[in-house]
N, CA and C of each residue as an Amber inpcrd file, in Angstrom:
protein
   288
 -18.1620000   8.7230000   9.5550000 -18.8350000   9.9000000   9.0580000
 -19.2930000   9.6610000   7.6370000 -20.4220000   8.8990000   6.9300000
 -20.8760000   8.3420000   6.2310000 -22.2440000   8.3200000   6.0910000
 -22.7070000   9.6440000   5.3320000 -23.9010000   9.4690000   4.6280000
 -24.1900000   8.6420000   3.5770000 -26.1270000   8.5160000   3.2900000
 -26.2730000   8.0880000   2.2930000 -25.9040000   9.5210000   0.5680000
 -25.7680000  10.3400000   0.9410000 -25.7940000  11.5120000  -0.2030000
 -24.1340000  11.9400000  -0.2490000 -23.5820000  11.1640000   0.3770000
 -22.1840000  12.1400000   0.1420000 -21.1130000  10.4990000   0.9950000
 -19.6620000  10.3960000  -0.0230000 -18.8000000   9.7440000   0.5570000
 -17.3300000  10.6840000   0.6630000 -16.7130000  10.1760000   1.8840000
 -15.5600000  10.9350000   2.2840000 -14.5020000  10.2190000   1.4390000
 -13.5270000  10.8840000   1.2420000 -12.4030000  10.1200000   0.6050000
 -11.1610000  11.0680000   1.6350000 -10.6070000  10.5190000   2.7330000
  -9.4180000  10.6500000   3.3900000  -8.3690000  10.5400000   2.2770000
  -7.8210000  11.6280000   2.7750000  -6.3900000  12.1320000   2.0180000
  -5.4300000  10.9730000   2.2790000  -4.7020000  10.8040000   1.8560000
  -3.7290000   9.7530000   1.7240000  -2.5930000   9.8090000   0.2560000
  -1.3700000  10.2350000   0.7780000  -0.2400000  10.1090000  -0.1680000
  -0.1890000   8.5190000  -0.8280000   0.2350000   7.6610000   0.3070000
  -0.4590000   6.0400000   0.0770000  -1.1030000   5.5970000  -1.0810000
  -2.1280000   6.0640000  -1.2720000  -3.4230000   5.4930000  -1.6380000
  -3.1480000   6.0650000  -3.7060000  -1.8840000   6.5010000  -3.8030000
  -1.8220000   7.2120000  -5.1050000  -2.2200000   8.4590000  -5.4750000
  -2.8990000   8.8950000  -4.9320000  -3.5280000  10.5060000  -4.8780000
  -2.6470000  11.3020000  -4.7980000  -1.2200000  11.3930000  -5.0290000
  -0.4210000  12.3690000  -5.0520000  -1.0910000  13.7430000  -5.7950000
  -1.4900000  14.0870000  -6.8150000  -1.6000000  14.9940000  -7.9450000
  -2.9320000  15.3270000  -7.5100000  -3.6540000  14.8170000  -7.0750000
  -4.4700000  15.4340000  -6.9360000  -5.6840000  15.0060000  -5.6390000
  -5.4580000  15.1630000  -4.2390000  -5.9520000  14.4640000  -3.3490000
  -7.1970000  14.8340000  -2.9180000  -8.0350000  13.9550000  -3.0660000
  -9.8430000  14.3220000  -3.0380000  -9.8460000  14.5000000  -1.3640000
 -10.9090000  15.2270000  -1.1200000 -11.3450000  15.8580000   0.2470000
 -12.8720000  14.9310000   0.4690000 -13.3850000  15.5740000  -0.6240000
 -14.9780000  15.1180000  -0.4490000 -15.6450000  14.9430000  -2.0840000
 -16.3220000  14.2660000  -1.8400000 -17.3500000  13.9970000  -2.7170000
 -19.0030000  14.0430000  -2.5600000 -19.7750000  15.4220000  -3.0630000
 -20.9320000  15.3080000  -2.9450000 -21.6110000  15.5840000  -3.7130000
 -22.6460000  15.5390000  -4.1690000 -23.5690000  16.2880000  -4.8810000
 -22.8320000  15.8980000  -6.5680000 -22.0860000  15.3620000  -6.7410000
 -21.6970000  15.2830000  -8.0780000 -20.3180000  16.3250000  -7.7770000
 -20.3320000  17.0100000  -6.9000000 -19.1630000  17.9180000  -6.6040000
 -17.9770000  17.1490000  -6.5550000 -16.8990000  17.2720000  -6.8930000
 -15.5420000  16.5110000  -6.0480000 -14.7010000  17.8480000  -5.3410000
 -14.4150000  17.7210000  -4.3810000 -13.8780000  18.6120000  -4.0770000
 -12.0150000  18.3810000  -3.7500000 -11.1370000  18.9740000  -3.5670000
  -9.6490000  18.4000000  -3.9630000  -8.7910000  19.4890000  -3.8020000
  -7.4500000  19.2320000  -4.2490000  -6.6030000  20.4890000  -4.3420000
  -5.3670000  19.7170000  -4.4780000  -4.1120000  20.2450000  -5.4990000
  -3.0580000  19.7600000  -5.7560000  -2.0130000  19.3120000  -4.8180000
  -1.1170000  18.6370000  -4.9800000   0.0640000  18.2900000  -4.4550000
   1.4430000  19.1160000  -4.0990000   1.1030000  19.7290000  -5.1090000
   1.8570000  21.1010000  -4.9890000   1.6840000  22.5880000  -4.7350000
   0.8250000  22.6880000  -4.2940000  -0.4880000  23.7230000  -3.7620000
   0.4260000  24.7650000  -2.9150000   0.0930000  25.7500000  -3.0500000
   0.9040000  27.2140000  -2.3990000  -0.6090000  27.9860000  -1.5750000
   0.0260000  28.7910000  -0.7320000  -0.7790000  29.6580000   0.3770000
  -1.3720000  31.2520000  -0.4010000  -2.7900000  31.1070000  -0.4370000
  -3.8540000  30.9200000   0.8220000  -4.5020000  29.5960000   0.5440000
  -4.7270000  28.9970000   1.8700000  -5.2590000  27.3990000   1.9590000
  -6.8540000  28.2710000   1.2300000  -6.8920000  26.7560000  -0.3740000
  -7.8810000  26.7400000  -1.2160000  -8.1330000  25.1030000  -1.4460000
  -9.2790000  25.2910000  -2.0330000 -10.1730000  24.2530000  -2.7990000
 -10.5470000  24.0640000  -3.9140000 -10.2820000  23.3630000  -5.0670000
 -10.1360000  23.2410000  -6.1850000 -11.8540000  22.4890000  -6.0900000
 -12.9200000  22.4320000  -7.1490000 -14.1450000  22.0610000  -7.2710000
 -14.5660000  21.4500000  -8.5190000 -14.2870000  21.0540000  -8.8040000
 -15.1870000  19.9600000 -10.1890000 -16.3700000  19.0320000 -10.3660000
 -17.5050000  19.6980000 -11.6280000 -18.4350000  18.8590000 -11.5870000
 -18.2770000  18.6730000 -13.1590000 -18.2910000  17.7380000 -13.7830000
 -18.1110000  17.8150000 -15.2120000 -17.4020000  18.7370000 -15.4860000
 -17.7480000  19.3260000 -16.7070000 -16.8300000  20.0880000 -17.2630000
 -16.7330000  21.7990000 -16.8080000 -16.9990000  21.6870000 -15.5610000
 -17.2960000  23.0870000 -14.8160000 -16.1930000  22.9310000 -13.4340000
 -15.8420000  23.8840000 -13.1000000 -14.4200000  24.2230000 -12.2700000
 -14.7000000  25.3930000 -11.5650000 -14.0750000  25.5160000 -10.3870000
 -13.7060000  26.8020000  -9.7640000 -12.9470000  26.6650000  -8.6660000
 -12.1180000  27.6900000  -7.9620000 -11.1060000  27.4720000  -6.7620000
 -11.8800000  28.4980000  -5.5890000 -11.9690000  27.7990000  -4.3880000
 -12.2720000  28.7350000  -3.9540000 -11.2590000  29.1140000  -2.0400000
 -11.0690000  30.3660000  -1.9260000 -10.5010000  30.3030000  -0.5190000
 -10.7830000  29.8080000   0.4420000 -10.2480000  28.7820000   1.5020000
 -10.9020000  28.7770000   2.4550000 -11.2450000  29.7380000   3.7750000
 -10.3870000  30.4150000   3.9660000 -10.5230000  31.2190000   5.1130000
 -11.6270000  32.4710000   5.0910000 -11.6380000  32.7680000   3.5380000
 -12.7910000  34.2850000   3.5290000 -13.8770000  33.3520000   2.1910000
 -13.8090000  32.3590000   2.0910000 -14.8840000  32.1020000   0.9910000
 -14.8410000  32.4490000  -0.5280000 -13.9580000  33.5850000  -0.9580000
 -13.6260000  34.3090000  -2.2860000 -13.4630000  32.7630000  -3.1970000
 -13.9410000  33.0760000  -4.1800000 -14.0140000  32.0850000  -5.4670000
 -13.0590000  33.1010000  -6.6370000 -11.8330000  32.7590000  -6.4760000
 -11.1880000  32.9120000  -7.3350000 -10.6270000  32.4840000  -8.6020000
 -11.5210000  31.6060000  -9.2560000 -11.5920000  31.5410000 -10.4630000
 -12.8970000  30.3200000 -10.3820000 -13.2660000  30.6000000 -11.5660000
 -14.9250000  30.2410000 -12.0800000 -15.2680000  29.7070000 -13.2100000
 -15.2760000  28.5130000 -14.0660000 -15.4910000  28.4520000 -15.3180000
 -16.5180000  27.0710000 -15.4890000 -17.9100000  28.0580000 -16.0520000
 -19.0420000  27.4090000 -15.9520000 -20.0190000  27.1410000 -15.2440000
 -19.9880000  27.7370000 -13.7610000 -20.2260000  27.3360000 -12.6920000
 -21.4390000  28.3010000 -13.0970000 -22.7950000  28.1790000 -12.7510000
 -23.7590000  29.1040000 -12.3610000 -23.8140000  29.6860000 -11.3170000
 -24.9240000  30.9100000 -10.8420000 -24.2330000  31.7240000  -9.6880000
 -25.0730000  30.7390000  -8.3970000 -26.5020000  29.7950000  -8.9730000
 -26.7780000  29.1910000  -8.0910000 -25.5310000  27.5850000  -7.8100000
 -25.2950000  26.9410000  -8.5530000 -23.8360000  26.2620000  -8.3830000
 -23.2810000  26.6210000  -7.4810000 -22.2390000  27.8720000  -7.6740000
 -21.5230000  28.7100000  -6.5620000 -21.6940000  28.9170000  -5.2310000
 -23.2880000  29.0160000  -4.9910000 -24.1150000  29.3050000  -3.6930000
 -24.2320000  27.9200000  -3.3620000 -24.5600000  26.8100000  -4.0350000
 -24.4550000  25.3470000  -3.1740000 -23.6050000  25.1190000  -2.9480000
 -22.0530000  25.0730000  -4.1950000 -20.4720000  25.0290000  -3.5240000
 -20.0590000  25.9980000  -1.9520000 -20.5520000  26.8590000  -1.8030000
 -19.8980000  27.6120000  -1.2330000 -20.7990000  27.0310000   0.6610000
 -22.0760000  26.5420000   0.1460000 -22.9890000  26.5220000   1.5650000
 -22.1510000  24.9170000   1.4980000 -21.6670000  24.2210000   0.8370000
 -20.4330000  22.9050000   1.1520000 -19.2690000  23.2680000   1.8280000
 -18.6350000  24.3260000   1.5120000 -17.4180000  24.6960000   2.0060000
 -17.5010000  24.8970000   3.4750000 -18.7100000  25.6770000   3.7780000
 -18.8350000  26.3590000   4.7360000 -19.2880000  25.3390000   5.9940000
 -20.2000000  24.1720000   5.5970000 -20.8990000  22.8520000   6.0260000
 -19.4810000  22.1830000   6.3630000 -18.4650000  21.8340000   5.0620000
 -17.3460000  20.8970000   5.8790000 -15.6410000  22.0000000   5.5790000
 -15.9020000  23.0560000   5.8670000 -14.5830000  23.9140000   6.1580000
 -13.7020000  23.0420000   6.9770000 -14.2100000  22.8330000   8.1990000
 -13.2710000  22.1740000   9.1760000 -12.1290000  20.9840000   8.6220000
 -13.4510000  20.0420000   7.5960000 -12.6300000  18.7600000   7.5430000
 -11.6720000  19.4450000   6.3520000 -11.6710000  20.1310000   5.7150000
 -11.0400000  21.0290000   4.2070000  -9.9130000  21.6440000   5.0330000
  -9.8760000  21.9830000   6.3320000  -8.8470000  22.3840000   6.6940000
  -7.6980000  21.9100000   7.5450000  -8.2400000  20.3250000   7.9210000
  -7.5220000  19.7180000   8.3860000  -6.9520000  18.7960000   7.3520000
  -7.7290000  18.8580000   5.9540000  -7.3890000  17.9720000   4.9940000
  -5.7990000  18.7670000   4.7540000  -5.6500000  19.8080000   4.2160000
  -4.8100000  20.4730000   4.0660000  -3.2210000  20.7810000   4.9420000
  -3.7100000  20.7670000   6.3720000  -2.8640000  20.7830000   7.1490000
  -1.9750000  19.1700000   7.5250000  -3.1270000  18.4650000   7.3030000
  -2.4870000  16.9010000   7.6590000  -1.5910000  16.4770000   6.1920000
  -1.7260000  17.0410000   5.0620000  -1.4630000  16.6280000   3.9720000
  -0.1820000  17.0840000   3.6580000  -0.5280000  18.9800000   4.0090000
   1.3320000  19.3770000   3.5680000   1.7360000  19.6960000   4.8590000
   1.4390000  19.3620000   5.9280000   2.4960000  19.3390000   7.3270000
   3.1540000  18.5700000   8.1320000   3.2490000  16.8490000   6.6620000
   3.5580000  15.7240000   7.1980000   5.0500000  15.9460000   7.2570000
């Protein structure tokens, strides 16, 4: 599953990614979420020096810093594009 515009990075404890295990990478986006991460299953988002978390199950962006509202609307049409793999990232990660 390998475009030219976007590379996957499989979760893996292994691989050193404890602290912080990447999901996806696109658009300059990284997308991720901690090691120690608590419920409701979320997504942590970083592009430079701009951040936001957002839910997976209802979409809510619960916290925002820097992000423009068009930003938000491309993050969010990502979430929605690879939800699935974001939610198996999550489940395979803390249900080992």
């Amino acid at each position: 599953m390998h475009t030219h515009s976007m590379s996957y990075v499989i979760i893996s404890k292994i691989r050193g990614e404890v602290n912080m295990p990447t999901l996806l990478r696109e658009n300059g986006y990284r997308f991720f979420f901690f090691s120690d991460e608590h419920l409701p299953k979320h997504v942590h988002i970083e592009k430079s020096d701009k951040y936001m978390r957002v839910e997976l199950e209802n979409l809510k962006v619960t916290d925002n810093y820097h992000m423009t509202s068009k930003e938000i609307r491309e993050v969010i049409r990502m979430i929605e594009k690879h939800k699935q793999l974001f939610l198996e990232g999550w489940d395979g990660y803390f249900n080992q």
